[in-house]
C-alpha positions, 0 to 999 in steps of 0.5 A: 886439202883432205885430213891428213890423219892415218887410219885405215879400216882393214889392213893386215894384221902382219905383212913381215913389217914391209910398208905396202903401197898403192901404185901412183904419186898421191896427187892430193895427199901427203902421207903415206899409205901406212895406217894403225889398225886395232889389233882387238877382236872379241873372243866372245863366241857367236851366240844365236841371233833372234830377229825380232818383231817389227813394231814401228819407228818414229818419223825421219826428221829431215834438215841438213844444212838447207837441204833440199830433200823431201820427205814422207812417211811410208808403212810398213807390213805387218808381221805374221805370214811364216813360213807354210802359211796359206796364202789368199792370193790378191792381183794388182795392177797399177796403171804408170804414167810413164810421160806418154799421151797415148793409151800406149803409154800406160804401162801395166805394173802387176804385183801378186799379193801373198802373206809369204815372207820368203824362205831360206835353205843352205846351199853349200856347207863351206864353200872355201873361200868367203865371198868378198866379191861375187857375180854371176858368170852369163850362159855359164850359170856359175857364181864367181866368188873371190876375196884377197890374197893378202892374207896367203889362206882359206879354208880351200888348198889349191889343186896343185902346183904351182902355188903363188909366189909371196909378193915382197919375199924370195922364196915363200909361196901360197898354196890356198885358193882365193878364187872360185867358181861356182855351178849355182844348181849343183854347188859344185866348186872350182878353184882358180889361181889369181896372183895380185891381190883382188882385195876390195876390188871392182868389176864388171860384165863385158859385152862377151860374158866376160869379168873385167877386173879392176884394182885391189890391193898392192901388186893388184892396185893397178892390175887388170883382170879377166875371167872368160865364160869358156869351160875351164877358163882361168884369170888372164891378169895385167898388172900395170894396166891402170894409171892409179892404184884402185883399191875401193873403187866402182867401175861402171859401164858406159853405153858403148861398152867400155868402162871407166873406173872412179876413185879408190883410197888416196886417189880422188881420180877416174881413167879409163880402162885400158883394152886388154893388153894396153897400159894407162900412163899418168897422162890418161888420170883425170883429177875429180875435185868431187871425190876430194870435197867429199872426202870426210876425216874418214873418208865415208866417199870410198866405192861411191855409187855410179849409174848410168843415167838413160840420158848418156850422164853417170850419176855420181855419189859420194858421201851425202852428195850427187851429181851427173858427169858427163864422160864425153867432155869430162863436164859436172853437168848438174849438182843435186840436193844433199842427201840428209842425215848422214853418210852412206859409202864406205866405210859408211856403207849404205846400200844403193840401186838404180830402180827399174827403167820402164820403157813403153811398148813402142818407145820414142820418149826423148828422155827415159825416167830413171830414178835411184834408190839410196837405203841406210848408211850411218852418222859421218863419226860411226867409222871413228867411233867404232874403229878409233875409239876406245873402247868402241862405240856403236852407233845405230846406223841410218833407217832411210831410203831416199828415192830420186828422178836422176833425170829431172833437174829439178829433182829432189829426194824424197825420204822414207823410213825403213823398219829398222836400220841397215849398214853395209846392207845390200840392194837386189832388184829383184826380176819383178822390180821390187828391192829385197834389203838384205844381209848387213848390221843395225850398228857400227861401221864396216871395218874390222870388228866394227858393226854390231846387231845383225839383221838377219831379216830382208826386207822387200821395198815395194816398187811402183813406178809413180813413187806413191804407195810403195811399202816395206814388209820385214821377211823371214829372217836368216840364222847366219849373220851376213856382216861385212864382206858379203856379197849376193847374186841373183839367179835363174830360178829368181832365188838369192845366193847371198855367201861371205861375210867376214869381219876379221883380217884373215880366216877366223874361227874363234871370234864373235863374227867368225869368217863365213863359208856357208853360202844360202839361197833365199826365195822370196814372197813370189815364190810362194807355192801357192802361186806357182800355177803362175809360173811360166815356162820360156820356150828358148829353143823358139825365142831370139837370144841376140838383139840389136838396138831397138829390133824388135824380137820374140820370146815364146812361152808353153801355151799353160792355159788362158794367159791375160796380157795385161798381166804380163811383164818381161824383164831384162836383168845385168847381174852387178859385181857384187862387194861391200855394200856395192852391186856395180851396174845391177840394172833392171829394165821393163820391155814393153810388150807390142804383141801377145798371140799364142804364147808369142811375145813380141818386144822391143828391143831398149833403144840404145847403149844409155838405156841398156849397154851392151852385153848379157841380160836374163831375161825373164817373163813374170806373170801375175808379178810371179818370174818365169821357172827359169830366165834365158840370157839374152845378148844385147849387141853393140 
């Protein structure tokens, strides 16, 4: 049975005195869903944040318990490069193994060298509504960005009426906006009504371009949203739609395109979502003993992070443990080694990703690698420390990354060091297959006011596919403090849109961490000016734009002069569904290139929904490990 204890990392500070509850009879717990929460916020004003020097730290001593992991040291970069500085260019090329005997097999993995540490620059000065969620609509190129009704304000009114009716009231309504959709090259913003609660909710991209919303927060812990991609769409909401309430949950996509959604606070369950209009009974809930043995004093299992795996399984963790699901027969297949040395989801809030899936030009490998990545988290009592105790408590978060083969059986972890520590940190696989670290706290937990020490400095994790050699280097930081509640996309052009952040229940000025409306855009070190003879243009009017599975298709490039194929990489990127840490179904997958004649490339499409489920991808052309200007969205079909 899990502790009983109540407590609970945000909750509002006043809901006119009602108890508020998650839909369904808790099969596991005892209690209500009622929990105390400290009412204390500094009144200290935000004082500016230096990032500072990197200077090494000492080695991860790995041991829990009889953990199997693994463990090796990884360097670092060294500091310098700032912005403008001149940038003596390096290719690489690394031949990977990826499990072939044939010449074919050696896929090419090419990265330019630069001294360039990214750049900065403010996209939009307030854009409304604090970015709590976020994800980017496909064809469309607009950021949806939403955060939680709960707190009936923002700093956007709504157009007009009507306005939301107050959930458990007769007559007081809300005319803020706490939904919006945003043109990512113009900034350009446009309210949109929701009606039950998103707060700390779950999503996904459907196979049409469409966000199927799941869960929240009171009226929306059973809601199913959906948010279409035509012009002046708005929500279409279903309350009801799900057996359990969903409030911290991770919904994944499955290789026909459905989804399931996992957990949620007081509910060690999964389900199904329903189709549109459809409504789950209790019978469709399945139990998850995983999710209830996880399940730390303060939980730390909350939005645990699902993948699936290029063999059909969902890989599964919560807390510091793994495991592969099979969603067919409902079957734990395989338990991995414990993940050492502290707890990594929420309110631990590490960060995590699937790394990039390199498929062969002419792919017929029965088993596809897939390995993950698992970054920072903090000590299993930070949470207690900083929200329970007094007065608070904040610990350093973790300064690891664990990688892991989530195919191989007998695969095991392998720990590095990263250059400082991260919680409620981000992972973006960038278009390239590098992972830029971003936005989060070097202590505390997330929870209201409970983090400290912001780091403002990304840092990009060199990919390369065999495991050996990748490194970290520490980019130029940001000014604006992203704690928690932040969120990010990644964008046509290859830039970041990083926006949110707030650590405070409701929209506060006058606190340490004040709610953040600023969005920002951050370019990356291949987005060095010097290495922008390198950029190539798609040509999309010439290139195919639907695929099947395993047809092989064309994308064309302007003919820019002589262009070497071994230096160049076509990648495909889902855009996740983005919150606290998590970005559900982020997936980047390298296409091996069967031709290259006069600015044609000829690919092959991935060959099944395990490997790529259906739906929209960018796809974009690096050449010289530099993106294309721009990405073309591609649509792979069921």
């Amino acid at each position: 049975m899990p502790d009983t204890r109540k407590f609970h990392a945000e909750r509002p500070w006043s809901l006119e005195g009602k108890p508020m509850y998650i839909k369904g009879d808790d099969p596991f717990l005892t209690h209500d869903l009622m929990f105390p929460i400290s009412s204390h916020h500094s009144e200290k004003p935000l004082e500016e944040f230096k990032g500072g020097a990197f200077h090494g730290i000492a080695s991860l001593v790995v041991g829990d318990g009889g953990s199997a992991a693994n463990s090796h040291n990884d360097d670092s970069a060294s500091d310098g490069g700032k912005d403008g500085d001149e940038s003596p260019l390096t290719v690489s090329v690394d031949s990977l193994d990826n499990g072939g005997s044939d010449p074919s097999s050696q896929v090419a993995f090419v990265e330019a060298q630069t001294t360039f540490k990214g750049s900065w620059e403010l996209f939009v000065e307030n854009a409304g509504v604090s970015a709590m969620h976020m994800v980017l609509l496909p064809k469309i190129d607009q950021a949806l960005m939403f955060d939680a009704t709960v707190w009936k304000i923002s700093k956007l009114k709504l157009p007009g009426p009507p306005c939301r009716k107050v959930e458990g009231t007769t007559n007081q309504e809300d005319c803020w906006c706490h939904s919006i959709v945003m043109d990512v090259e113009t900034g350009k913003i446009r309210p949109l009504r929701v009606e039950h609660d998103t707060w700390c909710s779950s999503g996904a991209l459907d196979v049409n371009g469409r966000l199927i919303s799941t869960g929240g927060y009171n009226n929306g812990s059973d809601t199913v949203r959906i948010l279409d991609i035509a012009p002046n769409s708005e929500w279409i909401e279903y309350p009801g739609a799900l057996g359990n309430g969903r409030w911290y949950a991770t919904q994944v996509t499955l290789a026909d395109g459905r989804f399931m959604v996992f957990g949620g606070r007081n509910f060690p369950t999964y389900e199904f979502v329903p189709p549109e209009g459809q409504k789950n009974t209790r019978n469709e809930v399945h139990a998850f003993k995983f999710l209830v043995e996880t399940h730390d004093p303060v939980e730390n299992n909350l939005y645990p992070f699902v993948y699936l795996s290029t063999d059909g399984n969902l890989f599964i963790f919560a807390n510091n443990r793994s495991i592969l699901f099979n969603p067919n027969n409902h079957q734990i297949v395989h338990e991995f080694p414990v993940l050492p040395n502290g707890a990594r989801n929420y309110p631990a809030s590490g960060s995590s990703c699937l790394l990039p899936v390199i498929l062969n030009p002419n792919e017929n490998r029965k088993v596809i690698p897939a390995e993950v990545l698992v970054c920072g988290g903090t000590p299993h009592d930070a949470y207690e420390k900083a929200d329970l105790q007094r007065p608070k408590v904040f610990l350093p978060g973790n300064t690891d990354c664990a990688r892991m083969d989530i195919t191989k059986r007998n695969g095991k972890w392998k720990i590095i060091n990263m250059p400082s520590a991260r919680v409620m940190g981000d992972a973006v696989v960038l278009p390239t297959g590098d992972v830029l670290l971003i936005n989060g706290a070097k202590s505390g937990s997330a929870g209201w006011d409970d983090a400290r020490d912001p780091n403002l400095n990304p840092v990009l994790y060199k990919f390369k596919g065999d495991g050996i050699g990748s490194k970290f280097t520490v980019m130029n930081p940001s000014n604006i403090p992203r704690m928690y509640h932040s969120s990010f996309a990644v964008l046509p052009d290859s830039k970041i849109l990083i926006a949110g952040s707030n650590a405070n229940p409701g929209y506060m000025d006058n606190v340490l961490f004040p709610t953040e409306l600023r969005v920002e855009k951050f370019s990356p070190h291949y987005l060095d000016p010097n290495l922008a003879q390198f950029k190539q243009e798609i040509v999309v009017e010439q290139s195919d734009n639907q695929v099947k599975f395993g047809q092989k298709f064309n994308v064309q490039i302007g003919e820019g002069g002589a262009i070497e194929q071994a230096k160049l990489q076509v990648t495909i990127y889902s855009p996740p569904f983005t919150t606290h840490g998590i970005s559900m179904n982020q997936r980047l997958i390298q296409l091996g290139i069967q031709e290259f004649n006069n600015g044609k490339i000829v690919l092959q499409a991935p060959m099944n929904g395990n490997i790529a489920p259906p739906g929209y991808y960018m796809l974009f052309v690096n050449y010289n490990g530099v993106p294309c200007r721009r990405s073309m969205w591609i649509q792979i079909l069921p």
